[in-house]
C-alpha positions as CSV (number, residue, x, y, z in Angstrom):
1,X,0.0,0.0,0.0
2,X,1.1,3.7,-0.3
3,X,2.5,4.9,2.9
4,X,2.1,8.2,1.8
5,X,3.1,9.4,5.7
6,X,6.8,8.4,5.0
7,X,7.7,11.9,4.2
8,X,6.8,13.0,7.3
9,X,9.1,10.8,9.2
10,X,11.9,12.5,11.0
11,X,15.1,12.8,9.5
12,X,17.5,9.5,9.9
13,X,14.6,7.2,10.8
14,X,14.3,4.0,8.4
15,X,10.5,3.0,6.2
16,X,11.3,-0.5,7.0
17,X,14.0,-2.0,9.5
18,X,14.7,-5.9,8.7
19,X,14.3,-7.9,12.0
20,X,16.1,-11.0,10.5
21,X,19.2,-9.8,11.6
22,X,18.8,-11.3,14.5
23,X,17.3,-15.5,14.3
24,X,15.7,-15.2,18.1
25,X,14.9,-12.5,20.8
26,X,17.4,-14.2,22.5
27,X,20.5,-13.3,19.9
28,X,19.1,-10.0,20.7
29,X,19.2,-10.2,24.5
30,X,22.4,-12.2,24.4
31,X,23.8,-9.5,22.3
32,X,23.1,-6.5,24.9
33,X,24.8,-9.1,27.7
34,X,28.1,-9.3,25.8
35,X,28.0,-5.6,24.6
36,X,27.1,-3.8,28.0
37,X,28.5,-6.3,30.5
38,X,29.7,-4.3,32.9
39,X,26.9,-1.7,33.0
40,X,23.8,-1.5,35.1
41,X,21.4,-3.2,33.8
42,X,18.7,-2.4,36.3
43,X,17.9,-1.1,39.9
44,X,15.4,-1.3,42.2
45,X,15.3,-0.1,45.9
46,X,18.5,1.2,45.4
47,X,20.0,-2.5,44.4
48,X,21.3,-3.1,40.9
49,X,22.4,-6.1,38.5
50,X,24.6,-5.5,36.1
51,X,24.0,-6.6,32.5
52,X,26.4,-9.7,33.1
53,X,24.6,-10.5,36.5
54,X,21.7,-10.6,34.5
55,X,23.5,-13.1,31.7
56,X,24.9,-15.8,34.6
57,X,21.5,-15.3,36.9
58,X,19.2,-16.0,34.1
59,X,21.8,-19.1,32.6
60,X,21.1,-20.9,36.0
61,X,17.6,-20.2,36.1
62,X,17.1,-21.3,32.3
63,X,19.5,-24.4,33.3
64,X,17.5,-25.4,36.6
65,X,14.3,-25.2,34.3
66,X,15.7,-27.2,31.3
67,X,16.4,-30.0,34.3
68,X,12.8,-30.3,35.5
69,X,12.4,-32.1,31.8
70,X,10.3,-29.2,30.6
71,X,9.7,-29.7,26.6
72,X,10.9,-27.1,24.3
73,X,7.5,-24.5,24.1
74,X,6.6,-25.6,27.5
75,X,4.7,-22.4,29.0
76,X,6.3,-20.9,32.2
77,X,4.0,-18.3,34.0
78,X,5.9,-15.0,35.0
79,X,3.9,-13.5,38.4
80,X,5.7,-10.3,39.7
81,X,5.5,-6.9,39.5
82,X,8.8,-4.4,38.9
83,X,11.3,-6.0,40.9
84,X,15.0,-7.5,39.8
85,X,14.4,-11.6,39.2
86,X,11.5,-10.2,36.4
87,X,13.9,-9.5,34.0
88,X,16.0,-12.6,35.3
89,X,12.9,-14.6,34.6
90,X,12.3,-13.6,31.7
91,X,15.6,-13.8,30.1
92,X,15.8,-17.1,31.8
93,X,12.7,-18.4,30.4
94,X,13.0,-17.5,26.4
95,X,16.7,-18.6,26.5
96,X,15.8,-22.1,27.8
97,X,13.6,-22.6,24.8
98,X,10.1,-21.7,26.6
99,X,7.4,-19.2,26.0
100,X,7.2,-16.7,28.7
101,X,3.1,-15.9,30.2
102,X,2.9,-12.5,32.0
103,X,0.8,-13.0,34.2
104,X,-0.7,-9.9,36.3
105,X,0.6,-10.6,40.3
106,X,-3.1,-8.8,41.3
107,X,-5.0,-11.1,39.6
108,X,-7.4,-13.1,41.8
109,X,-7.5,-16.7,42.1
110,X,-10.4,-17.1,39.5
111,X,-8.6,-14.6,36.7
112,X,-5.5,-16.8,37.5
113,X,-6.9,-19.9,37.2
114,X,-8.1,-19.2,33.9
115,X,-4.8,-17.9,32.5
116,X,-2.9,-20.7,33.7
117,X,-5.5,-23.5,32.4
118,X,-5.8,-21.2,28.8
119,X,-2.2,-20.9,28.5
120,X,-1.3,-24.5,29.9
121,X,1.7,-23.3,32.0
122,X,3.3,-26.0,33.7
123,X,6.1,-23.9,35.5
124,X,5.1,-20.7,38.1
125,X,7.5,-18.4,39.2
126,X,5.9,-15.8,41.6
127,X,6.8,-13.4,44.1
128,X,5.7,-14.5,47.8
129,X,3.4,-11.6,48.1
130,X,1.0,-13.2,45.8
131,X,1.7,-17.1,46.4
132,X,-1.7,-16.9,47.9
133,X,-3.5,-16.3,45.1
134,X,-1.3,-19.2,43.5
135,X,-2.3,-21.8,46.0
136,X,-6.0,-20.7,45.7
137,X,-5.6,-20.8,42.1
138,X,-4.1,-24.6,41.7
139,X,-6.3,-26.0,44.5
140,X,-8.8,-27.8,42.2
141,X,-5.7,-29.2,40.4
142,X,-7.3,-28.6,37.1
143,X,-4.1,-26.7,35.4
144,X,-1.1,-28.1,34.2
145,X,1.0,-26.7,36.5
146,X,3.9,-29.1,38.0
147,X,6.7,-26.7,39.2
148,X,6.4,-23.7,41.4
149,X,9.1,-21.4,42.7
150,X,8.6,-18.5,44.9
151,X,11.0,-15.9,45.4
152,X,11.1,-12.6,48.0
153,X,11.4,-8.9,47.1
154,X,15.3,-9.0,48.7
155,X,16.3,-12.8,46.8
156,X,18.4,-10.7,44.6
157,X,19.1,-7.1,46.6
158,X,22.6,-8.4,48.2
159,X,23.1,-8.8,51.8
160,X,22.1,-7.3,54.4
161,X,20.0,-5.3,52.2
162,X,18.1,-7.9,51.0
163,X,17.8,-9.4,54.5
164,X,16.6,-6.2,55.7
165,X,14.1,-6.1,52.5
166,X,12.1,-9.2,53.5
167,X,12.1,-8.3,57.1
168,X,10.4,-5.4,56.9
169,X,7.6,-6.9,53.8
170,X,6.7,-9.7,55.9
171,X,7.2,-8.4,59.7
172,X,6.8,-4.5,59.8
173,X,4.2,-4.1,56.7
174,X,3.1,-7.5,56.7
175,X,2.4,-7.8,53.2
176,X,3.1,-11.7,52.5
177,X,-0.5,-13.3,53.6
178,X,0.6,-17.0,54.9
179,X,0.3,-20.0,51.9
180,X,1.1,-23.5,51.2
181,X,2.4,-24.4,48.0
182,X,3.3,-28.3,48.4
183,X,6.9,-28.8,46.7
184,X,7.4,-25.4,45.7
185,X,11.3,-24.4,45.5
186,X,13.3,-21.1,46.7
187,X,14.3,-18.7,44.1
188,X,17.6,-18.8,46.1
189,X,17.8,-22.3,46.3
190,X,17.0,-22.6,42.2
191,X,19.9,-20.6,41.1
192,X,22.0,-22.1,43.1
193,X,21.6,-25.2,42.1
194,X,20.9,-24.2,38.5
195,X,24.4,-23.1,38.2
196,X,26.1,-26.5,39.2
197,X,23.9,-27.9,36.3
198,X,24.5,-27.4,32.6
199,X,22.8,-25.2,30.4
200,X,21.7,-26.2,26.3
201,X,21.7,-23.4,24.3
202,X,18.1,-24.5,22.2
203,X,18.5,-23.6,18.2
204,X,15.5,-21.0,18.4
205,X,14.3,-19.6,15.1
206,X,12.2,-16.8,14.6
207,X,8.2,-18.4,13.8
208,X,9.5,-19.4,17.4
209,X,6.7,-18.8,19.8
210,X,8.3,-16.0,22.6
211,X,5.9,-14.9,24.6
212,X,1.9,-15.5,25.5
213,X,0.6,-11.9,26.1
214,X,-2.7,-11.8,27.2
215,X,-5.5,-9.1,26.9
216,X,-7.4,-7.5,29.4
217,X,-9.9,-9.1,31.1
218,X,-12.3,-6.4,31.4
219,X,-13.8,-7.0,28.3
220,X,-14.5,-10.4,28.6
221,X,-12.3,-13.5,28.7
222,X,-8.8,-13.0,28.7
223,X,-7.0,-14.0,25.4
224,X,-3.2,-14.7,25.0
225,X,-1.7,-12.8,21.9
226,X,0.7,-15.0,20.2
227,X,4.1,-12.8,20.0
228,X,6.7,-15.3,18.5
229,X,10.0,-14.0,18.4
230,X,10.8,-12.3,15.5
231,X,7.1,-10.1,16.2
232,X,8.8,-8.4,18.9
233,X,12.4,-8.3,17.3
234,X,10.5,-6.2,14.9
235,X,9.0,-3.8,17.2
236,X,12.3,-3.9,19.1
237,X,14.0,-2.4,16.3
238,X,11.8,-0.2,15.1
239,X,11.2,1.6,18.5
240,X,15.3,2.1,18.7
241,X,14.9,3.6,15.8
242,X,12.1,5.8,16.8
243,X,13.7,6.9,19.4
244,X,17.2,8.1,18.0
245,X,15.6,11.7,17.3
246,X,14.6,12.3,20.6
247,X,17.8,11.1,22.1
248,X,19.6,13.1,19.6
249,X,17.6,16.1,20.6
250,X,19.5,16.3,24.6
251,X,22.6,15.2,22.8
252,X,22.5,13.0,25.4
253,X,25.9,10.8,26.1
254,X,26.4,7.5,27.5
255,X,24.2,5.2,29.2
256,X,20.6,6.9,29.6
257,X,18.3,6.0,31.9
258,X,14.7,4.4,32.0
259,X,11.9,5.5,34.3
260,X,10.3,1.9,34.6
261,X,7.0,2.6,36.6
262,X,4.6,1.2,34.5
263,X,4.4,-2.9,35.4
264,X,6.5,-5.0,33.1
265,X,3.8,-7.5,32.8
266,X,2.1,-5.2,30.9
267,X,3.2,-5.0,27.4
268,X,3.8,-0.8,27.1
269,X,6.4,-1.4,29.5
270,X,7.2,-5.0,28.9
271,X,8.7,-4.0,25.6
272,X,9.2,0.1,26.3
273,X,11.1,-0.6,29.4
274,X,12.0,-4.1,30.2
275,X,13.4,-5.1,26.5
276,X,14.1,-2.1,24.9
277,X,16.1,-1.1,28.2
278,X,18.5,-4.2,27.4
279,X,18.0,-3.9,24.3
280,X,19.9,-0.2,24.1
281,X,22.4,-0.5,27.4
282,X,20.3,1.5,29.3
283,X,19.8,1.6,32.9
284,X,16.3,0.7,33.9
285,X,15.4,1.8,37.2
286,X,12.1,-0.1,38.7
287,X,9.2,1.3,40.2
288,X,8.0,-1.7,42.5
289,X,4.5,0.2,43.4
290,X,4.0,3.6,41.6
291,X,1.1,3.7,44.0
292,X,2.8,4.9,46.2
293,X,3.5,8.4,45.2
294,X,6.0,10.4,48.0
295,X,8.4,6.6,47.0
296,X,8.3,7.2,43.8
297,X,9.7,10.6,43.8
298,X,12.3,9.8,46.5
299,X,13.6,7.0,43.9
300,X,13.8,9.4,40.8
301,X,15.0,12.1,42.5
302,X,18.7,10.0,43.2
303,X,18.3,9.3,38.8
304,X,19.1,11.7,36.3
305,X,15.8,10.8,33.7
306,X,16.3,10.3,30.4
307,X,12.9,7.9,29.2
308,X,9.7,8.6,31.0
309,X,7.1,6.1,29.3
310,X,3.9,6.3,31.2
311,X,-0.2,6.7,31.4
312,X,-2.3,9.7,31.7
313,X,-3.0,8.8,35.0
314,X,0.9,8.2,35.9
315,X,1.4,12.3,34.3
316,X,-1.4,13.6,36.0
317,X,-0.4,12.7,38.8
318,X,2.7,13.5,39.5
319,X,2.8,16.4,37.4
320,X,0.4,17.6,40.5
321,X,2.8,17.3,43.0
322,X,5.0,19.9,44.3
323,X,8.0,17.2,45.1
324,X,7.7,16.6,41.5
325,X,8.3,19.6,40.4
326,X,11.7,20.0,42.1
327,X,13.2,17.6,40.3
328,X,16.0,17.6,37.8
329,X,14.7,17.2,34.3
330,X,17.8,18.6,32.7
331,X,17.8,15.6,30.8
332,X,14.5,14.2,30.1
333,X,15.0,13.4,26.5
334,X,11.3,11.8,25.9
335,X,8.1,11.4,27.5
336,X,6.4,8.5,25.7
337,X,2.3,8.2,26.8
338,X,0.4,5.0,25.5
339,X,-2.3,2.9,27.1
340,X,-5.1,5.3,27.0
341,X,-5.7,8.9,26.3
342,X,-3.2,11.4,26.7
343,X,-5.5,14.4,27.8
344,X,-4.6,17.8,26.4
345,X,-4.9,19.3,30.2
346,X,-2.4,17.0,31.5
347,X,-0.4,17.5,28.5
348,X,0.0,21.4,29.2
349,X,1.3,20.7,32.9
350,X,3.4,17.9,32.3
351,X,5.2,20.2,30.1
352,X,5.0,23.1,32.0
353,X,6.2,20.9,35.3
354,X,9.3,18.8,33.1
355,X,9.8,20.8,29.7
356,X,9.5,18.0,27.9
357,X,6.2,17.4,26.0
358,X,4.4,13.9,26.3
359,X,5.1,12.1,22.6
360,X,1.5,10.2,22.6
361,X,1.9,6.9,20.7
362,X,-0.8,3.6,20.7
363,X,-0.6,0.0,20.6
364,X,-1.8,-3.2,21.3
365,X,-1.1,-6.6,22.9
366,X,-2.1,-7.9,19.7
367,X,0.9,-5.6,18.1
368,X,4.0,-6.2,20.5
369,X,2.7,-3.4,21.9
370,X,3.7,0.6,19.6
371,X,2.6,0.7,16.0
372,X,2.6,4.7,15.8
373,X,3.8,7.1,17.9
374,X,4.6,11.3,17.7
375,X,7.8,12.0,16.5
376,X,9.9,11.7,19.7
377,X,11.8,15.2,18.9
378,X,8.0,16.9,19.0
379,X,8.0,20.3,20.3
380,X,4.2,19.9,22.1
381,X,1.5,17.9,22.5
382,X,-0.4,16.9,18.9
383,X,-3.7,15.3,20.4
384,X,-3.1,12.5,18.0
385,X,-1.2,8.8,18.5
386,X,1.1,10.3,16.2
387,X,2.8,8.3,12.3
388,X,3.1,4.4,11.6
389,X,6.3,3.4,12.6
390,X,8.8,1.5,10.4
391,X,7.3,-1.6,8.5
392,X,3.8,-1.1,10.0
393,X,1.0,-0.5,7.6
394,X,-2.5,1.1,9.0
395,X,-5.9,1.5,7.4
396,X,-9.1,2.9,8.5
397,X,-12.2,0.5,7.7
398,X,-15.9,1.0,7.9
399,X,-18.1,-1.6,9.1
400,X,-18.2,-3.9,6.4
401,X,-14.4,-3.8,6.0
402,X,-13.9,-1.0,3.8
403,X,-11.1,1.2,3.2
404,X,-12.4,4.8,4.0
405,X,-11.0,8.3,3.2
406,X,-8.5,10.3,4.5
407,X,-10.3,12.3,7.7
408,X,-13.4,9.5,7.9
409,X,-13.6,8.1,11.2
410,X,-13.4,4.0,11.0
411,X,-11.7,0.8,12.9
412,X,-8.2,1.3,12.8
413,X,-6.6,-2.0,11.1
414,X,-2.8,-2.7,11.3
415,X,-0.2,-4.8,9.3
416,X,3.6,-5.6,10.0
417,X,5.8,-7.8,11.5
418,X,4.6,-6.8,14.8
419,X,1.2,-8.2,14.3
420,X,0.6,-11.0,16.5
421,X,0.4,-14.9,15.2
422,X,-3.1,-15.3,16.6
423,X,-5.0,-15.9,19.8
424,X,-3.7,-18.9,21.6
425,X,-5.3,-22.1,20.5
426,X,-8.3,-19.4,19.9
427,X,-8.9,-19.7,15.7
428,X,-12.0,-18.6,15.9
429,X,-11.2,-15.4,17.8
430,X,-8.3,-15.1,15.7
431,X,-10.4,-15.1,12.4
432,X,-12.6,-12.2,13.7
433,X,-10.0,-9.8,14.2
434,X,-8.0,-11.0,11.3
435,X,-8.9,-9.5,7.5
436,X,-8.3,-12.0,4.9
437,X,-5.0,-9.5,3.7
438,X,-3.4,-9.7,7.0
439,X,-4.3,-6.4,8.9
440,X,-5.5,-6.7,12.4
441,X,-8.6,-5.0,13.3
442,X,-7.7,-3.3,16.4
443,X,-11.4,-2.3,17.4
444,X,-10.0,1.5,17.6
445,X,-12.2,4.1,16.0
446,X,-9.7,6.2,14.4
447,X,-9.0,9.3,11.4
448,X,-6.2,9.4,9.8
449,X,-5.1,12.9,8.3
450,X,-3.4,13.7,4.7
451,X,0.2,13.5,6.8
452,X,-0.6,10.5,8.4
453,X,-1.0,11.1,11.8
454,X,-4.0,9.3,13.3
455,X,-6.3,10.2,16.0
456,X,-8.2,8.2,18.5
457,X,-12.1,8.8,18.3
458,X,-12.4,6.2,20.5
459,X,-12.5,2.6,21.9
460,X,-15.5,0.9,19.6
461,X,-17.2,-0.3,22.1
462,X,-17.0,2.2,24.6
463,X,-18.8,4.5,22.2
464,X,-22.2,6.1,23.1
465,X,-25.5,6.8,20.9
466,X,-27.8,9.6,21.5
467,X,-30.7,9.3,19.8
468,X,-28.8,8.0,16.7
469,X,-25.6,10.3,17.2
470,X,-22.3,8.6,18.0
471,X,-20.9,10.7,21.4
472,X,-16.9,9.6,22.0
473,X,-16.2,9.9,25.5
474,X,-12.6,10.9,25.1
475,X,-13.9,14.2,23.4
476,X,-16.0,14.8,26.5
477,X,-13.2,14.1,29.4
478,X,-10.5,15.9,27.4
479,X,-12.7,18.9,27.0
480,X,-13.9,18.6,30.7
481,X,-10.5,18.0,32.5
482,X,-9.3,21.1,31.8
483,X,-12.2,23.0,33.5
484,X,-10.5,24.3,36.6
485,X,-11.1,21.7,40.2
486,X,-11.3,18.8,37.4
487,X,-8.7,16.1,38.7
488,X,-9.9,13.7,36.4
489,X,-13.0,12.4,34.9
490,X,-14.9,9.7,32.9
491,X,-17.9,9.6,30.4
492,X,-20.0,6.4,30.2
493,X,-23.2,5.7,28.4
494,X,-26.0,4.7,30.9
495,X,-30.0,3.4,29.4
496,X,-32.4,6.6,28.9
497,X,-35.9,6.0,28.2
498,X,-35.8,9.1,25.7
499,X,-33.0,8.4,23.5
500,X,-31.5,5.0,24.4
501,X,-28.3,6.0,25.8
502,X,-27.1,9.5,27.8
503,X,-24.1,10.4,28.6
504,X,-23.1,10.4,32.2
505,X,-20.0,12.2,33.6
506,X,-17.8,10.7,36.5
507,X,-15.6,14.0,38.5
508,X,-13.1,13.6,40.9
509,X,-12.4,17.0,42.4
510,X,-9.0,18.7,42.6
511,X,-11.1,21.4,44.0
512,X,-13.6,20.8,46.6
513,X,-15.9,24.3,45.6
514,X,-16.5,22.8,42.2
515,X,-20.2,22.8,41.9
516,X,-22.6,20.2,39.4
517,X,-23.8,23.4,38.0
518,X,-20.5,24.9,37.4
519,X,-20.1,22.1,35.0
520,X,-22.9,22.0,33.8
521,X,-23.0,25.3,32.3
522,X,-19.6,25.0,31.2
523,X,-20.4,21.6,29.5
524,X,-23.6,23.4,27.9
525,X,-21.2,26.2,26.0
526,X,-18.9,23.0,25.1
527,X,-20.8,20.8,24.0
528,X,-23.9,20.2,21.6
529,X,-27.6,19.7,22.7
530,X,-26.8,15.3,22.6
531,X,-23.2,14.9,23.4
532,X,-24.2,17.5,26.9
533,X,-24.1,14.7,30.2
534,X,-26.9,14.2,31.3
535,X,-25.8,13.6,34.3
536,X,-23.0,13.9,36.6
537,X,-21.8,12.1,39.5
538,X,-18.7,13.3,41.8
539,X,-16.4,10.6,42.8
540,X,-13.3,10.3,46.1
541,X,-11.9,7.8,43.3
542,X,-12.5,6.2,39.9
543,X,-11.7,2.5,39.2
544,X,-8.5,1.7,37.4
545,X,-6.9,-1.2,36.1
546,X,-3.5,-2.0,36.8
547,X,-1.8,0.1,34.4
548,X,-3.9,3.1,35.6
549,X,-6.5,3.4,32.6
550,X,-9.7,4.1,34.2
551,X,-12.5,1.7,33.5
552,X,-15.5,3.0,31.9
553,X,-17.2,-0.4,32.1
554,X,-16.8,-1.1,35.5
555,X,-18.4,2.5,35.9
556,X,-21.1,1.3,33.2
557,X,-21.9,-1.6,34.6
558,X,-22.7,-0.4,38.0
559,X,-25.2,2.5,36.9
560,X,-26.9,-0.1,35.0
561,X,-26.6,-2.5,38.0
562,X,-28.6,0.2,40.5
563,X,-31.0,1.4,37.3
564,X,-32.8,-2.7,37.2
565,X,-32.8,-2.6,41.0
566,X,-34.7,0.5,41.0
567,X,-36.8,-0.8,38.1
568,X,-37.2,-4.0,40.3
């Protein structure tokens, strides 16, 4: 096809980048060990692992797993949040020959359950916070599961440090709920007996299946995206290659550094931070539970930032706190948002708070995660998810599969390298989000303009129809969080009797003298007669997943709930 938006690419980034040169993920990984061996690889609560650290942990680990007579392909679940044996694991995993299954550490037992049985894992590795879950998970016995190992947040923080580390989670914050996990194994204990045993190197290739990524489960039943190795090679490459302008623009020297808040087991940061970190040298520094705010900016402030990939949530957030804003952002080279939204309000302070504008960019599970972003030397905000990036093909479709005009809003449908193999063991999923050319239909409403740059209309099925009008709720909370005392907001469609859906508006304050009809009559000059909320509701808190993208659904689903009790 015509990728007419090549033009606009910034100077010294490739069209297409060929991920053959490297035959596995692992060549790639194995490459970084041997080229940044002494470097920092990452840190978390002030204790680091070097790149090599990372190369002999992850050997043992990957040898200790090849000697429990796992098959080549065997599944091996991956259950932590940001926190130093991840990124062992993970290496550890793909270079014995297995497919790594990120599995979210806050799932409950029943979400669990499911991933585990869908995926067929027969190996867990999990942090002890959340062995609970495990053990509630496997109590039926009905997944495949045959080998667990727990670790502890300090297994690999050094002593006393680490000692001191797992003292305080489970004594003084009491944060490990007691389990029992029959035959499960230290993650201490497994690398030190891995690294007595020997290690095969497997002959991986790239239709090689890497990693089972699976989709949220707010939308129904989880699915694991298929990402075989050369899929995120590709979008490996191509984001280093995004990138360079950006970089370029701090002429920025040396190692760089990684703000890694966002939870690897996510795929935004899985490949943003976790891969391409190794993948570049950089120095990844982990954010255990961004949560916790005042932490968070006690551990950047010791960091000269360099990469800040995050959520709208994440920026709005800080960006609102006065600790925040004494930090040193000399060298904040990019600030890449993805996962939802990037509202234009939070946009404006972020920039005004860092000097460094938010570079807005969208992906999928289903894509490796970024198939377009903003040009990463962007001056300000754009309100759009930015160009393709190299070797990625996008169309906008109608309903009935159609290739639409430039500026026609329409399902956003991707093709590249990038693209996921398929559901897992899920053909028939697979075929309805597949188009019989190869694009994936991302179930994104989309424009694309005469440049290229594309802009998010909204989620399909998130949108709303008033009396036969289509209302996108990301026009309604970008116009509305920037009314002054708006901290953040939502828009849902809940039943009307009038004209099937309304729009109802979800505040939480920053400022508690904001009135209903102060917003009101600001959303009556902003907004026609049937995209106006009908009503609004303010909120101490709205529901987030872990990544920090609110959910509408949930919202949705609980007006609805109340409206048939009423009704009843």
């Amino acid at each position: 096809m015509d990728r007419f938006w090549l033009k606009y690419y910034p100077p010294g980034v490739p069209a297409d980048i060929d991920p053959s040169r490297y035959p596995s993920l692992v060549a790639l990984i194995e490459e970084s060990f041997a080229n940044y061996r002494g470097a920092k690889a990452y840190v978390c609560m002030g204790a680091a692992l070097t790149f090599g650290e990372v190369d002999t942990l992850s050997k043992a680990l990957a040898a200790w797993l090849q000697g429990r007579g796992l098959k080549r392909g065997a599944r091996v679940a991956i259950m932590m949040p940001n926190v130093l044996q991840y990124p062992v694991t993970l290496a550890a995993v793909l270079r014995a020959g297995f497919i790594a299954v990120n599995v979210n550490p806050l799932y409950t037992a029943r979400e669990l359950e499911h991933q585990l049985r869908d995926s067929g894992a027969e190996a867990v590795i999990v942090l002890d916070n959340f062995a609970v879950t495990l053990q509630a998970a496997l109590a039926d016995g009905a997944t495949a599961v045959k080998h667990v190992v727990v670790s502890s947040m300090g297994d690999l923080m050094g002593f006393p440090k680490g000692l001191i580390v797992d003292f305080v989670v489970r004594s003084v914050k009491k944060l490990i709920p007691p389990y029992v996990l029959p035959g499960h194994v230290k993650f201490r204990q497994v690398i030190a007996s891995g690294k007595a045993m020997s290690f095969t190197q497997p002959d991986l290739g790239p239709d090689d299946v890497a990693v089972l990524q699976y989709t949220g489960g707010t939308t129904g039943i989880a699915k694991g995206a298929t990402l075989l190795h050369r899929t995120i090679v590709a979008n490996l490459l191509a984001s280093e290659a995004w990138m360079q302008p950006g970089l370029r623009r701090k002429e920025l020297e040396g190692q760089f550094n990684i703000v890694c808040a966002l939870p690897l087991y996510h795929v935004f940061a899985f490949i943003t931070c976790g891969l391409l970190g190794m993948r570049t040298g950089a120095l990844n520094i982990l954010i255990p539970d961004p949560r916790d705010m005042k932490g968070t900016v006690r551990t950047l402030s010791k960091y000269r930032i360099n990469i800040f990939p995050g959520v709208n949530t994440l920026f709005n957030a800080l960006a609102n706190r006065a600790d925040f804003a004494q930090l040193d952002f000399s060298g904040l080279a990019i600030s890449n948002g993805g996962g939802m939204a990037v509202q234009e309000a939070v946009a404006k302070k972020w920039l005004a708070v860092t000097g460094c504008p938010i570079v807005e960019g969208y992906g999928l599970s289903e894509t490796s995660a970024g198939v377009t972003c903003n040009p990463t030397d962007s001056e300000a905000y754009t309100g759009s998810i930015g160009l393709p990036m190299p070797n990625v093909e996008i169309k906008i479709l109608d309903d009935e599969g159609r290739e639409l005009p430039l500026g026609q809003p329409g399902e956003i449908a991707i093709r590249g390298p990038q693209v996921m193999k398929g559901y897992w063991q899920r053909p028939d999923e697979t075929a309805k989000v597949m188009t019989p050319d190869g694009f994936f239909k991302s179930g994104d409403i989309g424009e694309m303009d005469e440049r290229g740059y594309i802009r998010i209309v909204d989620r399909k099925k998130d949108m709303i129809v008033v009396s036969g009008f289509k209302v996108y709720p990301n026009e309604i909370e970008g116009v509305v969080s920037g009314y002054p005392g708006v901290h953040e907001c939502a828009a849902v469609g809940v039943p009307d009797a009038r004209s099937g859906e309304a729009v109802m508006l979800f505040v939480v304050k920053s400022d508690p003298k904001l009135t209903k009809e102060a917003l009101e009559a600001f959303c009556a000059h902003e907004f026609t007669g049937y995209k106006r909320p009908k009503f609004i509701e303010f909120r101490n808190e709205l529901p987030k997943s872990n990544v920090g993208k609110i959910l509408r659904r949930e919202l949705r689903d609980e007006v609805v709930t109340k409206t048939k009790k009423k009704a009843a």
